[in-house]
C-alpha positions as CSV (number, residue, x, y, z in Angstrom):
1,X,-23.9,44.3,6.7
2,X,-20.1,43.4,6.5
3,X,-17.9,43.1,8.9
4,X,-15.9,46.3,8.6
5,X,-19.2,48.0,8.2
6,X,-20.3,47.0,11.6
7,X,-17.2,47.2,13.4
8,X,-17.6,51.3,12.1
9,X,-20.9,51.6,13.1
10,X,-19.9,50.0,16.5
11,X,-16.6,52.7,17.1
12,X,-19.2,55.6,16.1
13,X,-21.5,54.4,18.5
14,X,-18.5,53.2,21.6
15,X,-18.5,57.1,22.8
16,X,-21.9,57.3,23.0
17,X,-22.6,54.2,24.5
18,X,-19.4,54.3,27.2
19,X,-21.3,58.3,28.4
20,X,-24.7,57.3,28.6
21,X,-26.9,56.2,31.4
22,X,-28.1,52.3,32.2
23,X,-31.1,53.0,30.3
24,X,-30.1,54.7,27.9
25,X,-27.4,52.1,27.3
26,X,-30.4,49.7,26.7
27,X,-31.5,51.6,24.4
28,X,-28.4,51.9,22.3
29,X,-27.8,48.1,22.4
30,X,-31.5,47.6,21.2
31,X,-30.8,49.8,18.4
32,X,-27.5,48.5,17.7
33,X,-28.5,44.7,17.8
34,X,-31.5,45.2,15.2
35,X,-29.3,46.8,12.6
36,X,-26.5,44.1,13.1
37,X,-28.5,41.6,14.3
38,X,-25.5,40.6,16.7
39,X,-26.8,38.8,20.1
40,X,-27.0,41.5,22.9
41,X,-23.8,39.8,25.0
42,X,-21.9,40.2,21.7
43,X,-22.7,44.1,21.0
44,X,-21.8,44.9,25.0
45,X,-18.5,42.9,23.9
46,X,-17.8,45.6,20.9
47,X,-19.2,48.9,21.9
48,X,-17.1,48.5,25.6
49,X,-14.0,47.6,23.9
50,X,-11.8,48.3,21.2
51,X,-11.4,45.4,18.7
52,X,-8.0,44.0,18.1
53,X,-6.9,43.1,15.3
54,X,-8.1,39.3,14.3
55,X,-5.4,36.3,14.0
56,X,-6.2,33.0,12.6
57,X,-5.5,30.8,15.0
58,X,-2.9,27.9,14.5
59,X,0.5,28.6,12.7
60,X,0.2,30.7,10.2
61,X,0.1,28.9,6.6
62,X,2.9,28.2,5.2
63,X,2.0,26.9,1.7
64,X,-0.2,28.8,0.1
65,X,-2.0,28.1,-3.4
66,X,0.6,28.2,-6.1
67,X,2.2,25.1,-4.3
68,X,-1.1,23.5,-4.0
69,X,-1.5,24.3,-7.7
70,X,2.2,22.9,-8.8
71,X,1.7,19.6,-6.6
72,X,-1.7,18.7,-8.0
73,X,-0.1,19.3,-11.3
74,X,2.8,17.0,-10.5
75,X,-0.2,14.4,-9.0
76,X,-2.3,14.5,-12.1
77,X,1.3,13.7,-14.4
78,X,2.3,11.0,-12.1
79,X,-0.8,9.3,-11.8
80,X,-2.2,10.1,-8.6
81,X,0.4,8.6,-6.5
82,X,0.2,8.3,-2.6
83,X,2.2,11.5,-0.9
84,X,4.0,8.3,0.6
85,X,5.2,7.8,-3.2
86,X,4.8,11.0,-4.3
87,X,7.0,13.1,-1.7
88,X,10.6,11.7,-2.0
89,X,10.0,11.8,-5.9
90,X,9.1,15.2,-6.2
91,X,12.5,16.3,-7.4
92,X,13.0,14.0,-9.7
93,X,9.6,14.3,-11.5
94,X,10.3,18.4,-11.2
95,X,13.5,18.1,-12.9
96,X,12.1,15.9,-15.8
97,X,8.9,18.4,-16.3
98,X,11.5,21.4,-16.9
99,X,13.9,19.7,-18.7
100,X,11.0,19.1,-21.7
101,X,9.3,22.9,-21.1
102,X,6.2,21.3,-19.1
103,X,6.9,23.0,-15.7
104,X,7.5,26.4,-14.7
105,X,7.5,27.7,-11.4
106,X,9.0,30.3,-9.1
107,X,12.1,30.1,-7.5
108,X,10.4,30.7,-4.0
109,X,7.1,28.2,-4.9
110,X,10.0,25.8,-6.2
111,X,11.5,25.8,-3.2
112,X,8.2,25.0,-1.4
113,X,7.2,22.0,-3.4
114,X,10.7,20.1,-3.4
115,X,10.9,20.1,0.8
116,X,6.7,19.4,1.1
117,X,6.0,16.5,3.5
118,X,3.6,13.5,2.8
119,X,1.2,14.5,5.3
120,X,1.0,18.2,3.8
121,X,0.7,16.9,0.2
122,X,-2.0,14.7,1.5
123,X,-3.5,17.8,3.4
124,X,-3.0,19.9,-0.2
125,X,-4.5,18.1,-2.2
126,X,-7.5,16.5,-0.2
127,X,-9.8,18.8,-2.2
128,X,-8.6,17.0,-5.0
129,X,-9.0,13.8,-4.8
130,X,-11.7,11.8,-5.6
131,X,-12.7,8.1,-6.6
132,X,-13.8,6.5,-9.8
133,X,-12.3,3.3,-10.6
134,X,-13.3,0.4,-12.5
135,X,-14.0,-2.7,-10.5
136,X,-12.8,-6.3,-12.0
137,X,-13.1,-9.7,-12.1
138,X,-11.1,-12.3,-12.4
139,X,-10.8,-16.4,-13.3
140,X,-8.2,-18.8,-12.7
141,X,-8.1,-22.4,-14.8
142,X,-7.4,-25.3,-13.0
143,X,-3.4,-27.0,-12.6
144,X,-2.2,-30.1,-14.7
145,X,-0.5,-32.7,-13.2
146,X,3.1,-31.5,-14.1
147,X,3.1,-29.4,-11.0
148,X,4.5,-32.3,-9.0
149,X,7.9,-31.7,-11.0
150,X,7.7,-27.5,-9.8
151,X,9.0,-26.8,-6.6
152,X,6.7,-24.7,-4.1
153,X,7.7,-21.3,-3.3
154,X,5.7,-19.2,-0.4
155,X,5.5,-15.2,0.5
156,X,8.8,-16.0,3.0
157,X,11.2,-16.7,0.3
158,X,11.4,-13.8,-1.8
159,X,13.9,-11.8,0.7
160,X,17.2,-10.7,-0.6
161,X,16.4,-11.7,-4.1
162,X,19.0,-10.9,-7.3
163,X,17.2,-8.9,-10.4
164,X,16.0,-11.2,-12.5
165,X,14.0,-13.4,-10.0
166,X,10.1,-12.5,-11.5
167,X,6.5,-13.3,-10.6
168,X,4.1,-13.9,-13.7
169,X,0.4,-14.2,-13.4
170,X,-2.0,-14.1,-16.1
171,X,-5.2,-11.3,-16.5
172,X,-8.4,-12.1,-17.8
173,X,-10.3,-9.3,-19.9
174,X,-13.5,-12.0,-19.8
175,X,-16.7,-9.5,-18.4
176,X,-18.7,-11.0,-16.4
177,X,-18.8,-14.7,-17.9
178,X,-15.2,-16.8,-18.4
179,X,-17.0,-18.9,-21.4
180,X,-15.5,-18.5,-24.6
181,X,-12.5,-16.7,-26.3
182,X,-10.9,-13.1,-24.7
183,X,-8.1,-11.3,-24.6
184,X,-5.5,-12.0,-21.4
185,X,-2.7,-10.0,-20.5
186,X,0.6,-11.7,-19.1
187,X,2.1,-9.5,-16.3
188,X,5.6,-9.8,-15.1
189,X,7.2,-8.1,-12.0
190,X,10.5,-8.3,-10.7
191,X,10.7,-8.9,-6.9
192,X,14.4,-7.0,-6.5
193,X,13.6,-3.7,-8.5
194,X,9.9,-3.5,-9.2
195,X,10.5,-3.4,-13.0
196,X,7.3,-4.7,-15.3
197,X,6.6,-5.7,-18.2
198,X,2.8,-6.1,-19.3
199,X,2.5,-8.5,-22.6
200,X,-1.3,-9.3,-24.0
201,X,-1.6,-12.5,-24.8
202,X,-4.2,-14.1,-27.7
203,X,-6.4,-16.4,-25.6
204,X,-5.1,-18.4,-23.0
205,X,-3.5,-21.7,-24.5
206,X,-0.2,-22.5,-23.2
207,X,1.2,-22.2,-26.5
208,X,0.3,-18.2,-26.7
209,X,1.0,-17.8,-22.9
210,X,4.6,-19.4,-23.5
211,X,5.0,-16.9,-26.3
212,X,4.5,-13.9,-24.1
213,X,6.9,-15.1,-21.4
214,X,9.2,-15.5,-24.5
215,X,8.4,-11.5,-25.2
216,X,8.7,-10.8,-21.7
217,X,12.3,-12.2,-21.8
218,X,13.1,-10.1,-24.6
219,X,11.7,-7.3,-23.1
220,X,13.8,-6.8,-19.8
221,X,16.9,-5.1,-19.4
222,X,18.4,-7.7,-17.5
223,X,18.7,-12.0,-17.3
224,X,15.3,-13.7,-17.0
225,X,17.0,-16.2,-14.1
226,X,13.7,-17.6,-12.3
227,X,9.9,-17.3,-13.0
228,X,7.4,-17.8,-10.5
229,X,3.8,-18.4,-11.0
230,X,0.3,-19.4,-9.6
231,X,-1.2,-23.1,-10.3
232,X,-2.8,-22.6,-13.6
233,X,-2.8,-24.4,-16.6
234,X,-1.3,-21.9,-18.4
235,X,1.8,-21.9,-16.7
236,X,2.0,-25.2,-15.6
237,X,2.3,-27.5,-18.5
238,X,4.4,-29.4,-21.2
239,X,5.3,-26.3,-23.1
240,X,6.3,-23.5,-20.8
241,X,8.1,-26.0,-18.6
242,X,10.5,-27.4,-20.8
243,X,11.4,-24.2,-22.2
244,X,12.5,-23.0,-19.1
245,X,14.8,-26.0,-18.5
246,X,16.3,-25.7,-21.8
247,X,17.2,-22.1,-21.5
248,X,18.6,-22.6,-17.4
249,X,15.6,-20.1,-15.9
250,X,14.6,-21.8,-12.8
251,X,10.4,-22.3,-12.1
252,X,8.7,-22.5,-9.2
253,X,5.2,-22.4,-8.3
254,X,2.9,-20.6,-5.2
255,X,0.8,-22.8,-2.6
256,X,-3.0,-23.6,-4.6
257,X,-5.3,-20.8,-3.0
258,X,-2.2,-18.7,-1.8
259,X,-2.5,-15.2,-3.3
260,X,0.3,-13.9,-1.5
261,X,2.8,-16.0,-2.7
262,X,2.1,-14.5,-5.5
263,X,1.8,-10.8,-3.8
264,X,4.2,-8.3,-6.3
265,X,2.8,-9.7,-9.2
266,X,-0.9,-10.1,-7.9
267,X,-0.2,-5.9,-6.5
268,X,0.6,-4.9,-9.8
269,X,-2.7,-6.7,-11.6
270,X,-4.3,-4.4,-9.6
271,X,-2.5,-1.2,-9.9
272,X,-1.1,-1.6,-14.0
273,X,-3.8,-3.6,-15.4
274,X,-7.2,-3.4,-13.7
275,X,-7.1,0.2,-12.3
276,X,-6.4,1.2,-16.2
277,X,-7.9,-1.4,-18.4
278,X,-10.8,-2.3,-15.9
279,X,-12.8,-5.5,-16.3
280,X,-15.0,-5.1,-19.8
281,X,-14.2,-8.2,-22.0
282,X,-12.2,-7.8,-25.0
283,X,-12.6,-10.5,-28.1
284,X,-11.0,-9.0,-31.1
285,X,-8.2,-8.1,-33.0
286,X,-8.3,-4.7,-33.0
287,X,-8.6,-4.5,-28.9
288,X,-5.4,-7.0,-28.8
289,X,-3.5,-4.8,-30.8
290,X,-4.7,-1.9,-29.2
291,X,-3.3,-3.5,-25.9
292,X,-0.4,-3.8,-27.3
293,X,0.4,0.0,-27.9
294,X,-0.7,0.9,-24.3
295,X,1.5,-1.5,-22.9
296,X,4.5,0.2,-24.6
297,X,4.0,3.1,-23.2
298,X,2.4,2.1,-20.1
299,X,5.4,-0.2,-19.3
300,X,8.0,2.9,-20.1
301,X,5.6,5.2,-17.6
302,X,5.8,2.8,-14.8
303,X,9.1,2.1,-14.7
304,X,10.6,5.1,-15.3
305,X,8.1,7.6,-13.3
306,X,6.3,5.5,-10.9
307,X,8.1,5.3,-7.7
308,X,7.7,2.6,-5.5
309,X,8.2,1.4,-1.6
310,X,9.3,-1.7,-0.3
311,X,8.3,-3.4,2.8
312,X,11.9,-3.0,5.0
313,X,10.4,-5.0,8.1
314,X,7.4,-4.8,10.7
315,X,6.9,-4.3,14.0
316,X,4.1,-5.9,16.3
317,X,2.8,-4.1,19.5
318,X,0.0,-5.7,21.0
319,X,-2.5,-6.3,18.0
320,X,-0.8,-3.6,16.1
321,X,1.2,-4.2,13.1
322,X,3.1,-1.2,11.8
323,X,5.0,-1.5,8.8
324,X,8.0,0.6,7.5
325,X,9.1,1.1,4.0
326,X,12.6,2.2,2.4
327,X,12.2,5.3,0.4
328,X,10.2,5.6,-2.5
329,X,12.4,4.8,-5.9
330,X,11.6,4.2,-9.3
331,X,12.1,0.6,-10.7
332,X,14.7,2.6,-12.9
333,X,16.6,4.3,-9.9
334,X,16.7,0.6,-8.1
335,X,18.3,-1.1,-11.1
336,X,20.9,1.5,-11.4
337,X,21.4,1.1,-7.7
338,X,22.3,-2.5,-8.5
339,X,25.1,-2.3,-10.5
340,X,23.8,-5.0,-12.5
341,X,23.9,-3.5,-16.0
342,X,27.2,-3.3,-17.8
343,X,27.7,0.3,-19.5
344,X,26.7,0.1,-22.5
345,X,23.3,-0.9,-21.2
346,X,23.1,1.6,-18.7
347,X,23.9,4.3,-21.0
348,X,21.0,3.0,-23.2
349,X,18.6,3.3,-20.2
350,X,19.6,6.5,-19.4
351,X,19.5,7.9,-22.7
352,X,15.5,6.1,-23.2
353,X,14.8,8.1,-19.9
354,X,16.3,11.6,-20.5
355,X,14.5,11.1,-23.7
356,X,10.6,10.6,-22.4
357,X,8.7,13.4,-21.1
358,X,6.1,11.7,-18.2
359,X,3.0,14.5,-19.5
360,X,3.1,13.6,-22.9
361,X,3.5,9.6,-21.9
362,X,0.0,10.0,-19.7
363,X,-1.7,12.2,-22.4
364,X,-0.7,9.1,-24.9
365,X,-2.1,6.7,-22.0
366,X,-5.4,8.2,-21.5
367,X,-5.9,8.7,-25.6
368,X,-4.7,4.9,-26.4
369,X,-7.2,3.7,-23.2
370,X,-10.1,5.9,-24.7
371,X,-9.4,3.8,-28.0
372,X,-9.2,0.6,-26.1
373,X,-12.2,1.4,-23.7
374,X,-14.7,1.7,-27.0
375,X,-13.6,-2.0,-28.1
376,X,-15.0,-3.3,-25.4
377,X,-17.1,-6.7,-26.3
378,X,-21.0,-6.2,-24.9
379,X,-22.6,-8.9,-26.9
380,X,-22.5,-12.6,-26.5
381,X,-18.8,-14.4,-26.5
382,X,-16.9,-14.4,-29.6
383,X,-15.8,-17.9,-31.0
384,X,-11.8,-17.4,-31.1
385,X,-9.7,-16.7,-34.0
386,X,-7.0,-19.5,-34.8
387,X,-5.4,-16.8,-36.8
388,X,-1.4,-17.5,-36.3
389,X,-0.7,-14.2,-37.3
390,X,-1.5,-12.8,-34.1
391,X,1.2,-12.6,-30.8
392,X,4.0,-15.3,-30.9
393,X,3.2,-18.9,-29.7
394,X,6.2,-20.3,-27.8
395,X,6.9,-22.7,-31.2
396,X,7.3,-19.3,-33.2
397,X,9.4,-17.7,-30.2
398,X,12.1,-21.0,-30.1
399,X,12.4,-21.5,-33.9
């Protein structure tokens, strides 16, 4: 029986029940409990008294499903950011979804969504949300002896720095085993705004890793004025060192074992390369070049529509750290905020971002990594290609 079907049958039987005798009132609740099968307390509860009406208890809900809907739409287009991210970019990701015809919602729902906290969306969409991520590996070759010449940098340094000032580390797409030849990708973060640049890189010789800090350079919106790198051999060496003294971009190094000296760039191996590319090896042309069209419009989704927090400062109590973070802002939003870029330039950024549309950029993304995903190398090590024709060596880049 429903509920409204008992509660009928119970207000049929009340007068019945409320006029009759003690034993006869046992007889009634026998009845009554073997049709419902409600406990005997519970039917004496019913048949004595009217039922109110029911409440929830709590405050009643104030977002109902077509926000839940709208903000698991805006999570899935930007990427499944944290509600930490996600909240105070809402508005701006809402605006760019109408503007190209991918959002539509209700003035009343629209209203909803834009003043949503991070705790609700994280409340929203916990039904949502699952895990399924790729888990890597990485290698790291050992430094030459032209680090004594490269100035040591640690984590404490990097506060108040100018645009410009990046971190580089180098990704190996090796499998399980670093013997042979693989693919690498060269990722690039600046400290000041969070803006990236991903490059892959043919191998790992200094002449092809110097080449991609060359395409990095050319890559960024702003001066390349300091690099910063771990201990390996494929920064630290006669190539990539004297071509940052002879263009005045200063090079410093982390501490050997340190990670978080090198802790934007090593954050973003993690979130940019890894968590999309994942840790199969890649040996051949066709995956390099493949790379190299994801990176496009990987680097264009990240900076434009991933928002980011920094760390403003922490606070100890006891053995309790908390940290608190400025709020959330796109790498694009925080060079603006510089006033770095001279008009022209900032017109030209502004124009590349009115003219992307975020859904279409992560439909592109997840086709170009479905391509990428089925090169992936499962037999033994590939003996490398010297092919020149592939990625710039740092000789091409200077000539």
């Amino acid at each position: 029986m429903t509920y409204a079907s008992i509660r009928e049958y119970g207000e049929a039987m009340r007068k019945r029940y409320l006029s009759a005798s003690k034993k006869e009132k046992g007889k009634l609740l026998t009845e009554f409990c073997t049709v419902t099968k409600y406990h005997r307390k519970a039917a004496v509860r019913l048949l004595c008294h009217t039922p109110s009406k029911t409440r929830c208890r709590g405050r009643e809900r104030q977002y109902g499903l077509p926000v839940s809907y709208a903000l698991r739409r805006l999570w899935e287009v930007s990427d499944h950011l944290c509600s930490k991210r996600l909240a105070p970019f809402i508005p701006e990701l809402v605006d760019s979804l109408e503007r190209h015809g991918e959002l539509s919602l209700d003035p009343e729902v629209k209203e909803q969504v834009l003043r949503v906290s991070a705790s609700t969306i994280d409340r929203l969409l916990g039904p949502y949300r699952r895990r399924g991520l790729r888990h890597p590996r990485s290698s790291y070759s050992s430094p030459s002896s032209i680090k004594a010449h490269i100035p040591v940098r640690t984590f404490s340094e990097w506060k108040d720095v100018h645009p410009g000032s990046l971190q580089a580390d180098l990704v190996l797409h090796c499998g399980e085993s670093t013997e042979g030849f693989y693919v690498t990708t060269l990722t690039a973060v600046d400290v000041a705004t969070g803006w990236h640049v991903c490059v892959p890189v043919w191998g790992k010789g200094k002449e092809r890793v110097g080449g991609g800090v060359h395409e990095v350079r050319s890559r960024l919106p702003f001066t390349l004025r300091e690099i910063h790198t771990d201990n390996g051999s494929e920064f630290i060496n006669d190539a990539l060192y004297p071509y940052c003294q002879r263009h005045g971009i200063g090079f410093t190094r982390g501490r050997p074992y340190k990670k978080n000296d090198q802790a934007y760039v090593e954050q973003k191996n993690w979130s940019i390369v890894r968590r999309l590319v994942g840790y199969d090896r890649y040996t051949t042309k066709a995956a390099y070049e493949q790379m190299e069209r994801l990176y496009l419009l990987v680097d264009r989704y990240a900076n434009f529509f991933q928002p980011i927090g920094k760390l403003v400062h922490k606070e100890r109590v006891g053995a309790k750290v908390t940290k608190h973070y400025d709020l959330a802002r796109t790498p694009y939003k925080r060079l603006l905020e510089t006033g770095l870029l001279q008009e022209a330039e900032r017109l030209s950024l502004e124009r590349e971002y009115q003219s992307l549309n975020p859904v279409h950029l992560k439909s592109q993304i997840d086709a170009a990594l479905d391509k990428l995903w089925k090169l992936a190398q499962q037999e033994e090590p590939a003996k490398p290609d010297n092919t020149k024709s592939l990625g710039n060596t740092l000789s091409d880049a200077i000539s």
